[in-house]
C-alpha positions in Angstrom: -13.1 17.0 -90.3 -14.1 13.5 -89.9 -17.3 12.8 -92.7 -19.9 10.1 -92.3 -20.3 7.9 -94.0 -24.4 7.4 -95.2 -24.9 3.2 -95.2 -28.3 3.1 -95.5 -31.6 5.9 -95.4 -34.9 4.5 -94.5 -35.8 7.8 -93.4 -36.4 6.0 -89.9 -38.9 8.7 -87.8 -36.8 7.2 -84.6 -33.6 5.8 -85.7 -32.5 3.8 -82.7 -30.8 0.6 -80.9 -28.1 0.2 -83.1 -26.1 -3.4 -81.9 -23.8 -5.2 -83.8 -24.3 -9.3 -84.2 -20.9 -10.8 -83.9 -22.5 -14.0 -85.0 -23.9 -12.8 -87.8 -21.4 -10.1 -89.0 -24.5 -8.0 -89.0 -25.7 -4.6 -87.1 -29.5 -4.2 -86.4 -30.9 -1.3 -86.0 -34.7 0.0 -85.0 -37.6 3.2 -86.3 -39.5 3.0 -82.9 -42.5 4.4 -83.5 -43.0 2.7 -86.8 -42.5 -1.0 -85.7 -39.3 -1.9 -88.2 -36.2 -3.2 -87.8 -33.1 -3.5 -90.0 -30.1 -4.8 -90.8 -26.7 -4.4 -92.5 -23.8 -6.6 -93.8 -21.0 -4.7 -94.3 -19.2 -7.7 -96.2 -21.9 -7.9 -99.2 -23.2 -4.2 -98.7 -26.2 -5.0 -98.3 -28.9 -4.0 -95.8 -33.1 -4.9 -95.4 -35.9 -4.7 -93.4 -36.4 -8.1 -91.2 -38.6 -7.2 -89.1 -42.4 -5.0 -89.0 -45.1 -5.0 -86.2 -45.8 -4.2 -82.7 -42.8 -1.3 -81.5 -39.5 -2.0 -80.3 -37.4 -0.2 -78.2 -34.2 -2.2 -77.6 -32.9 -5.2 -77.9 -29.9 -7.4 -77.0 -28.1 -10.2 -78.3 -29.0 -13.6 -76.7 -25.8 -15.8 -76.1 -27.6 -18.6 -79.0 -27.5 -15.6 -81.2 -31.3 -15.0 -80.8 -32.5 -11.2 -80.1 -34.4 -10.2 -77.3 -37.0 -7.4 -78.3 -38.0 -5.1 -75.5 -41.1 -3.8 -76.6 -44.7 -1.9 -76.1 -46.9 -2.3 -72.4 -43.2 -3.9 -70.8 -43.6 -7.0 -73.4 -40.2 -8.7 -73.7 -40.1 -11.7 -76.7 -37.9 -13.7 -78.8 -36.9 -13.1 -82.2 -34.8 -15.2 -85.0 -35.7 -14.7 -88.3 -39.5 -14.0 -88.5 -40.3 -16.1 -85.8 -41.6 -14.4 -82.4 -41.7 -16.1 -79.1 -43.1 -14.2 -76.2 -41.2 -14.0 -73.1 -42.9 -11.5 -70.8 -46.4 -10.4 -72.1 -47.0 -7.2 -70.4 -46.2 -5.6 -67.2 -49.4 -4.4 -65.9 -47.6 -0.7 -64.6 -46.7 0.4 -67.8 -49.4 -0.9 -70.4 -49.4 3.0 -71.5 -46.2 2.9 -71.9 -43.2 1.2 -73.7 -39.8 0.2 -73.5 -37.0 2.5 -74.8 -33.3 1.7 -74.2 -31.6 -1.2 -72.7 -28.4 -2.9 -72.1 -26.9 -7.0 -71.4 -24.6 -6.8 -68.0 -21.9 -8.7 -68.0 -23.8 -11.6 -66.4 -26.2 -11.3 -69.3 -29.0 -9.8 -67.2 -30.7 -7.1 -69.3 -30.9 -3.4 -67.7 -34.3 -1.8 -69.5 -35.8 1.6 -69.4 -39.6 2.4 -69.8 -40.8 6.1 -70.8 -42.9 7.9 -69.1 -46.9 8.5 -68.7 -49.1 11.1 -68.3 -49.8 9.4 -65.1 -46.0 9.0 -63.6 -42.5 9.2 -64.5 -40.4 6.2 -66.1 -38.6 3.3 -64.5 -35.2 1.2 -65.0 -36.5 -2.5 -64.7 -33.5 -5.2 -64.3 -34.7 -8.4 -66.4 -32.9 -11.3 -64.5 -31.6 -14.3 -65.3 -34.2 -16.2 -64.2 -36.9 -14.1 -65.8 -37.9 -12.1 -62.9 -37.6 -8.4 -63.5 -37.6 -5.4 -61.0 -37.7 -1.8 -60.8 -34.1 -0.7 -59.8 -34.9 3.3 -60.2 -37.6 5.4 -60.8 -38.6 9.0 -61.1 -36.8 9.0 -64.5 -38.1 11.3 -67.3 -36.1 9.8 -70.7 -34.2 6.6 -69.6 -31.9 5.8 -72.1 -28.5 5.1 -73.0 -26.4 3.0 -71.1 -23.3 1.3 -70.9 -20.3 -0.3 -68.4 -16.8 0.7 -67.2 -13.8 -1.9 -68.5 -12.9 -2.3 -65.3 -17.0 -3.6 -64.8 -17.2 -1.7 -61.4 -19.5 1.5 -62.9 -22.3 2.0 -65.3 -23.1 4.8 -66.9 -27.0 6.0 -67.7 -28.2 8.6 -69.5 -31.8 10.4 -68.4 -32.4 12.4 -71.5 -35.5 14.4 -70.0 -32.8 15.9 -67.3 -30.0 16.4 -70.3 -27.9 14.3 -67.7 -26.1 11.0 -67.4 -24.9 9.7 -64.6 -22.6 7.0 -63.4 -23.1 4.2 -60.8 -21.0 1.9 -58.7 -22.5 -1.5 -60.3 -21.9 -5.0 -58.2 -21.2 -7.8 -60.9 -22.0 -10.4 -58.5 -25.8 -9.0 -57.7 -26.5 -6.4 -60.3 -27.5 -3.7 -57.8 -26.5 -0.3 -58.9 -25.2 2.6 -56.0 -23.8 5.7 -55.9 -25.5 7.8 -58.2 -23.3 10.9 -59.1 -23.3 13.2 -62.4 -20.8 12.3 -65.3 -22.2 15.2 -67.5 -25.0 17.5 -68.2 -25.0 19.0 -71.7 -25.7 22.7 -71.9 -29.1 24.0 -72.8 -29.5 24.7 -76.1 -27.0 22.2 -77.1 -29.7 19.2 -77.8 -30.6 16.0 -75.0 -27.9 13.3 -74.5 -29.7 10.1 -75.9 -28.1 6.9 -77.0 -24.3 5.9 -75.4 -21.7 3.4 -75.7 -18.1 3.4 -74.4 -15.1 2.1 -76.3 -11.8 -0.1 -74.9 -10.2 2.9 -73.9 -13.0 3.7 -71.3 -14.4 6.7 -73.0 -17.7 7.4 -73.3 -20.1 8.0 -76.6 -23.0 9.8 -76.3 -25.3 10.3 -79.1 -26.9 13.8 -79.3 -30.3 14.4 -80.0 -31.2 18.1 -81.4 -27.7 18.8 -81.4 -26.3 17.3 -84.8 -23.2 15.3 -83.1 -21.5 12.1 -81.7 -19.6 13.4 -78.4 -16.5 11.6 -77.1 -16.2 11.9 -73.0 -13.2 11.2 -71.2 -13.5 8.9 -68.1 -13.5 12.1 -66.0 -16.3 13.7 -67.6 -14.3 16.1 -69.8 -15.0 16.8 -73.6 -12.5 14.9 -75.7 -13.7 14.6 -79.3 -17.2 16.1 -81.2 -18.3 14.9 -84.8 -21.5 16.4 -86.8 -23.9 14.5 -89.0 -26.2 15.9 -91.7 -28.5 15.2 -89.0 -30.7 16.9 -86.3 -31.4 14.3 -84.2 -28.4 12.3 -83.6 -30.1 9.4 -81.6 -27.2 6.7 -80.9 -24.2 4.6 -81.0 -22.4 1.2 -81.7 -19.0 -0.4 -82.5 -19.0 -3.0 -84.7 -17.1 -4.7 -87.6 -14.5 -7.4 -87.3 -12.0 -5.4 -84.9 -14.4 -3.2 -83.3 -13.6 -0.2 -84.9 -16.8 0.8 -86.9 -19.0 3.1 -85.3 -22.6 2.9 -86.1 -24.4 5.9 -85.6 -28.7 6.2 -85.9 -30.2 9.2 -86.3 -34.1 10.7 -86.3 -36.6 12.8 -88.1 -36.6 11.2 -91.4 -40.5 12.1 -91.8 -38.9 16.1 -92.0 -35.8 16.4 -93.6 -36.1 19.3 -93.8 -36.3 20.6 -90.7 -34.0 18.1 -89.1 -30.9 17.6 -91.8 -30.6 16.0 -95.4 -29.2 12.6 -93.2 -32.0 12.5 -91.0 -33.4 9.1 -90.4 -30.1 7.4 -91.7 -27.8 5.1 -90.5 -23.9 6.3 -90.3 -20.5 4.7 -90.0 -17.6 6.4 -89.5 -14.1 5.1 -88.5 -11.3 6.5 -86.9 -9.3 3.8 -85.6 -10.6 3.7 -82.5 -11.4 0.7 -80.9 -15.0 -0.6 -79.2 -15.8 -3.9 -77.0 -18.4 -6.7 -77.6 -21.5 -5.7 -76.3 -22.3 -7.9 -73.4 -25.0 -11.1 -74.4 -28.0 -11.4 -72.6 -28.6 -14.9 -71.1 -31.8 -14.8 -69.9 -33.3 -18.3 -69.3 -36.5 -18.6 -72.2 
């Protein structure tokens, strides 16, 4: 029985985007709803809120070190260290609605979801290189977590509303994404596949909201590995540390422990010798 390892409990109501800062030796991790973020150096042990204001969904590692915050209303801005610089104020389709999960390529464009409205369903938006961004699917009821094959030709994206995630045949050169076909669909009653991350070997982590666990997916879709936290909502996953074999883990429901898990709202390590892969840098021109 592997046992996780508690590394910091701000009893986050939305534990989420967990990404480690190679720069920094550093991960950062977000409470959604209440507008924080954190971070934790595992060399000193010690972890802090850097960040409170407007919400923040994701974010990604600029290639000077800066984060990019994808935030309420489709804002996009620059952060370092207190200091916010906005990128993309708004986009005008989804001032109701907000940001929730995104990914660098390996170009360093950024691949960002949007949640949903009363009004219509959410989007995946690709933020370019030059700043431009675009709708590249809709008709999606959760987007959420996403990540590449090692070979770069696939990318995986998890729809938590459907309790699917798919994979598609992704073109380095252009971005464009093709192909869609199931990976997995977790049963009902088993909790909503929600954050993801896949590790050198090319298997796949998918965090699992309502459903207490980390899953481990081989590259053809099958089961390979299951680990339980003290926590309900299990919302999602990073490697991190020197060699990439740390594995960050957020979780939700902090504001209830009691209904969702002494852990809940925590972050998590655990290692088992596994190794990850940098997350790709986004290099979006400011």
């Amino acid at each position: 029985m592997v046992k996780p390892e508690l590394i910091a409990d701000y009893q986050c109501v939305t534990g989420e985007g967990p990404i480690w800062h190679p720069d920094e030796g550093r991960v950062y991790w977000l409470d959604i709803p209440m507008g924080k973020m954190f971070r934790y150096d595992p060399t000193t042990g010690k972890h802090e809120q850097c960040y409170q204001g407007e919400s923040v969904g994701g974010l990604t590692v600029q290639a000077d070190g800066t984060l990019l915050l994808f935030m309420n209303r489709g804002a996009i801005k620059v952060w370092r260290d207190g200091f916010l610089g906005t990128i993309l104020p708004e986009i005008p389709e989804e001032r109701d609605s907000r940001f929730n999960d995104v990914i660098a390529d390996p170009r360093g464009r950024v691949f960002c979801g949007t949640m949903a409205t009363k009004e219509r369903l959410g989007r995946l938006y690709r933020l370019n290189l030059d700043g431009t961004i675009e709708v590249v699917l809709e008709g999606v009821k959760v987007s959420n977590g996403m990540g590449f094959t090692p070979d770069r030709k696939q990318m995986y994206y998890t729809d938590s509303g459907r309790r699917e995630i798919y994979i598609f045949d992704y073109d380095e050169e252009t971005g464009n994404l093709t192909n869609r076909r199931l990976f997995v669909r977790t049963p009902e009653g088993e909790g909503v596949p929600d954050g993801l991350t896949v590790d050198a070997e090319g298997y796949v982590w998918s965090a699992r909201w309502d459903g207490g666990c980390l899953v481990r997916y081989a590259p053809d879709g099958t089961e390979d590995m299951r680990i339980q936290f003290p926590a309900k909502k299990v919302s999602s996953v990073i490697f991190g540390g020197e060699d990439y074999t740390d594995i960050y883990v957020t979780t939700a429901g902090g504001n209830n422990k009691e209904a969702n898990g002494p852990g809940a709202g925590a972050l998590f390590r655990i290692n088992l010798g596994i190794r990850g892969v940098p997350e790709f840098r986004s290099r979006v021109k400011l």
